[in-house]
N, C-alpha and C positions, 0 to 999 in steps of 0.2 A: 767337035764341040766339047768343051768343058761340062764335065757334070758331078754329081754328087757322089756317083762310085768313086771317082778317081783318089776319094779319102780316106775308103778304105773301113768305114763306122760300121758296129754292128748292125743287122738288120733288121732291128728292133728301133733303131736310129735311124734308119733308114727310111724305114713306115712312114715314122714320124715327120720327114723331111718332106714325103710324097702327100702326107695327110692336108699338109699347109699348101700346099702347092707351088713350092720349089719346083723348079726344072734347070737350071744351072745357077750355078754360086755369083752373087757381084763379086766386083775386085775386090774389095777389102775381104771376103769370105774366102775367096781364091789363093791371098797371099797370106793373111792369117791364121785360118786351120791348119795348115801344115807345121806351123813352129809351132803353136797350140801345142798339138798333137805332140809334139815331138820334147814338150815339157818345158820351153825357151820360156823366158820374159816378153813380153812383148808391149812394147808401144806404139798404140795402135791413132791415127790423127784424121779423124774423117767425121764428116759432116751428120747431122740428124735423116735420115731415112737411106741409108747408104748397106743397111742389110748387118751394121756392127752386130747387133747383140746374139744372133743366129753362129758368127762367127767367133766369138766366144760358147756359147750355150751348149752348141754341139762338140767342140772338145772334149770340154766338162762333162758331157752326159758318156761319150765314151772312158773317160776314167773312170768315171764312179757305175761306171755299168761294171766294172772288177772290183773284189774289195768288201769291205765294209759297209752292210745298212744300218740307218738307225740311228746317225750318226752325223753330226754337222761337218763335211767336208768341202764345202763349195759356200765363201761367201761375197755377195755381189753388193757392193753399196752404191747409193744413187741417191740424187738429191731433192727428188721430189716422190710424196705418192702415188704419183701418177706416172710416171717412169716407172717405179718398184711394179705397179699392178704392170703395167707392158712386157714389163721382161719376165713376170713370175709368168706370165698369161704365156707369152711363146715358149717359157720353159714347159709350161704345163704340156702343149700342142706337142712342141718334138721329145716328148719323156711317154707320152700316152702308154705306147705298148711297153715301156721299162718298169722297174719298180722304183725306180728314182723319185724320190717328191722333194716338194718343192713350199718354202712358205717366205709372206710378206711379212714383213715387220717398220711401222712407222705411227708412229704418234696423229692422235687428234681422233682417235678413235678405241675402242675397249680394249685393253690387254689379253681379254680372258680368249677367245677365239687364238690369237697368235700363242697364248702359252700353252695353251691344249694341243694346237700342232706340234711343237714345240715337243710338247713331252709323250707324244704320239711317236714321235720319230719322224727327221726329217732330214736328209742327203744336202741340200742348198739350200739357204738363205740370204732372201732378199730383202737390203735392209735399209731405211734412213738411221743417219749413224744417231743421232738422240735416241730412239727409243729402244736401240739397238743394245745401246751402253745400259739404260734404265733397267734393261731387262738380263742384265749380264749381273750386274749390281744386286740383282734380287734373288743371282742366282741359277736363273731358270735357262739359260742360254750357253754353250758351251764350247767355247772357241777354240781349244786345245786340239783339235782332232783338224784344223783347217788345214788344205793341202793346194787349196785354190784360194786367193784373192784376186777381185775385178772391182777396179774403179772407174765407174762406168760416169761419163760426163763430166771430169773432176775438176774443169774449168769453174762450170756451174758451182759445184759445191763450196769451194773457194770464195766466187762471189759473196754465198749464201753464209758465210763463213764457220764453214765447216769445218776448217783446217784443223785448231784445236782438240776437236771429239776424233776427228782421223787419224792424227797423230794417238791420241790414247788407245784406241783400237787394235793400230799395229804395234802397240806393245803389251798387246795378248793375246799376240799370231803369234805358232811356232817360225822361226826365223827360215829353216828349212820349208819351203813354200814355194809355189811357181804365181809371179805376181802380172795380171793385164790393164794396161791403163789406159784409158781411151778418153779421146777432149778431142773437142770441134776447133779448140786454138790452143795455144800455148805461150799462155801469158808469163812470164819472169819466173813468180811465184812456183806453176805448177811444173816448169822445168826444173824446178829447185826439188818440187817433191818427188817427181820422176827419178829423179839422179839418184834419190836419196833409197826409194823403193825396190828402184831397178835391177838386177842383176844380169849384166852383158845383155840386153834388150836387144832385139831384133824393132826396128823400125818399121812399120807400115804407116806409110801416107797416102792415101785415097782421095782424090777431090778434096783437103781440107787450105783452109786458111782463106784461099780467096772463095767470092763465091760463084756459085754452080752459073757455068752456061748457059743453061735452060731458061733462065729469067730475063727479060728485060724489067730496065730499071726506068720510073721516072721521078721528079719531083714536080712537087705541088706549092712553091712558094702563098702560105698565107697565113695571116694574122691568126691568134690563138682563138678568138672572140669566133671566128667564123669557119673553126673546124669541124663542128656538127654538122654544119649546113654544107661542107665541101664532101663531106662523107656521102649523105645522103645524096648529092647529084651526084657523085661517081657512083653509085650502085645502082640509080634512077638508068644512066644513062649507057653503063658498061654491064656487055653481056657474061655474066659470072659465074660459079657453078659455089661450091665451096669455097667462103670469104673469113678469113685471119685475121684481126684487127689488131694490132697490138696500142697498149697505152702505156704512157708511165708510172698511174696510179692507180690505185683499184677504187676510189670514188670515180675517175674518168670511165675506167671499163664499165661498173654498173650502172654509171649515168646511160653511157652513150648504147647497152645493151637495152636499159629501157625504153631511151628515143627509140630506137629504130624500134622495136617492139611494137611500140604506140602507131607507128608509121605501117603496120602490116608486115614487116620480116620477121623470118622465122629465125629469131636473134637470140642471146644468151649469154651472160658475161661467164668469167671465169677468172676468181682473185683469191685472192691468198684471207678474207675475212669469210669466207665461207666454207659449212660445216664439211668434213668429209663425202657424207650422203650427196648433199649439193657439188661438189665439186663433179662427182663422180657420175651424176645426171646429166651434168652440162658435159661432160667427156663423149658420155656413150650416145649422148642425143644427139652430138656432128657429127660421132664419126658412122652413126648408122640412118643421118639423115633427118631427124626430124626438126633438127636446126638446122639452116645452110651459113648462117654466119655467128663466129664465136670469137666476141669480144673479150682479149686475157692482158694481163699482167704478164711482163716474161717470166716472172719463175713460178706462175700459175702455169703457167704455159709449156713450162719443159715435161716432156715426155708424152708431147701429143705426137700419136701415129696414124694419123690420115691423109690416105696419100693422094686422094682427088681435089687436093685444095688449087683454085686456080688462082687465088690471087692472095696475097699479104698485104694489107694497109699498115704504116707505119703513122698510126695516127699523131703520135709523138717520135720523133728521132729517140734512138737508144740513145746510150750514153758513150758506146764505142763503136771501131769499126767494126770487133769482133763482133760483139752484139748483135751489130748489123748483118753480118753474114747468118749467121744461126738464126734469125728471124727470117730473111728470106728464102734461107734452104727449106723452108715447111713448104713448099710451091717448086713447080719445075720438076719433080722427083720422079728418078727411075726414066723414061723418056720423053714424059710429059712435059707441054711449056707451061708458063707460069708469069704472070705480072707482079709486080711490088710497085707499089703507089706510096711513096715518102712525102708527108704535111711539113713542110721546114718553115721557121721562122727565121727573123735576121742571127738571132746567136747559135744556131745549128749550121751555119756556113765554115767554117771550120772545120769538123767533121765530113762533114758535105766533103770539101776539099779534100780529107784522106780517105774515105769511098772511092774516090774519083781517080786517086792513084793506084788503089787495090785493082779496080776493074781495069786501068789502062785506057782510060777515056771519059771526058766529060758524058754527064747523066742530063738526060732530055729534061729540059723544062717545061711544064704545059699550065698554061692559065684562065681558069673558068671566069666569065664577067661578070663581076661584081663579087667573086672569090678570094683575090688573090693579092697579094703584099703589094 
């Protein structure tokens, strides 16, 4: 059996590995730490719960366990803050017994807290590129000493349209740098910016592009008017543990979070109009239970890590097939099975049709009475 000696990390990294309860590496940990390790580029192509950020994190903490403290040597960007709090959070876990620290940086919340670590001294920074820049700009933040860059999610970022501030970024990285870049797909664009970051990359591809076996897929053909009411009798009548909802818009999320609220679920939106505090209530209330369904915005949505979700609702079709994959990989995860329930109207048949090529087979149709198109 593969396991986490076979890496060779101090054992102080080691603790740390044992602390969280590791017992062997996933693939992508298995085929990435070692070029990590060994200083490569790496392009890494694998899906949300696939064990990426551990696979980076732990490289990085064996570097910077030689060398210089005090000092920003490691910086990770990422596109939402709730990804940043994920990744500083396992940074935190597998760094415990080091002296390695570790600090968040993203806007909608107080400066002063991040500038105090800041000039506390701090090994990695984990950052949304806005407020990243803001606080470089004032001064207080000091990228000359970087020896690690990780572009964690860069698909997403892209979307979010990132590209501009990430572009200014790495031109106030030293040039000499070991760069990781990890996406759930790889759209035209972030191929472009791979090529352009990269140096001789090592490829790792883990489960990414199509999506994860573990799920069956079905659709829901029906009219816009009567998606509430379609939602509500699938959760009425299907046995579910932890439920995903995804919407297009963040008036749909908090609407349909309050329906079901009013109906008895232990329900919760999560959108991109709501304060940091909020956001970060409605995170830690699924994922430790005291919601069982979290109605999101996708890019509310990025960087949720809970891995007992049984099912995804697409209450709205995404807008791609990618999309579509990366919403239903929050389900199915690690060996678990998993459903996705897709609401399709008649102008979401098209898309419908290139899901259907991705997976290599027509998607089940099923129709409730008096639900359905």
């Amino acid at each position: 059996m593969i396991d986490f000696e076979q890496f060779a990390l101090e054992p102080r990294i080691l603790a740390g590995v044992k602390s969280m309860g590791f017992t062997e590496p996933t693939p992508i940990q298995a085929e990435a730490i070692p070029h990590v390790l060994k200083g490569r580029d790496v392009l890494g192509l694998a899906q949300t719960g696939t064990g990426k950020t551990a696979a980076f994190i732990l490289p990085i903490l064996q570097r910077l366990s030689r060398g210089p403290l005090n000092r920003v040597r490691a910086l990770i960007l990422a596109p939402t803050r709730e990804l940043a709090e994920q990744i500083h959070q396992v940074t935190v876990e597998l760094s415990r017994n080091t002296k390695v620290r570790s600090v968040t940086i993203y806007g909608g919340v107080s400066k002063s807290p991040q500038v105090a670590a800041l000039r506390q001294g701090v090994e990695i920074v984990v950052a949304c590129p806005g407020r990243l820049l803001d606080l470089y700009g004032e001064g207080v933040v000091n990228l000359s000493h970087i020896e690690v860059l990780v572009l964690d999610e860069a698909d997403r970022m892209c979307d979010m349209g990132f590209l501009p501030d990430i572009r200014r970024i790495l031109r106030l990285l030293p040039t000499q740098r070991q760069t990781l870049f990890f996406s759930a797909t790889m759209p035209a664009e972030i191929r472009a910016l791979a090529d352009d970051l990269l140096h001789q990359p090592v490829t790792v591809q883990i489960g990414a592009i199509a999506p994860v076996k573990s799920v069956s897929h079905v659709l829901y053909p029906v009219p816009r008017a009567l998606k509430a009411k379609l939602a509500l009798a699938l959760l009425e009548h299907t046995a579910t543990g932890r439920v995903l909802i995804f919407t297009r818009t963040k008036y749909r999320a908090r609407n349909l979070a309050r329906d079901l609220e009013r109906r008895g679920y232990r329900a919760v939106a999560l959108q991109g109009n709501m304060s940091q505090n909020q956001r970060q209530h409605a995170l830690d209330g699924f994922r430790d239970g005291k919601y069982d369904i979290l109605v999101a915005t996708d890019i509310a949505a990025r960087g949720i890590d809970v891995t007992d979700i049984t099912h995804v609702i697409n209450f709205d079709m995404p807008d791609t097939v990618d999309a579509y994959t990366h919403r239903i990989g929050r389900t199915g995860r690690v060996d678990a099975k998993g459903e996705a329930f897709t609401f399709i109207e008649a102008d979401d048949e098209p898309l419908v049709r290139q899901v259907e090529r991705v997976l290599g087979k027509p998607i089940e149709r099923r129709f409730l009475e008096g639900l359905s198109a």
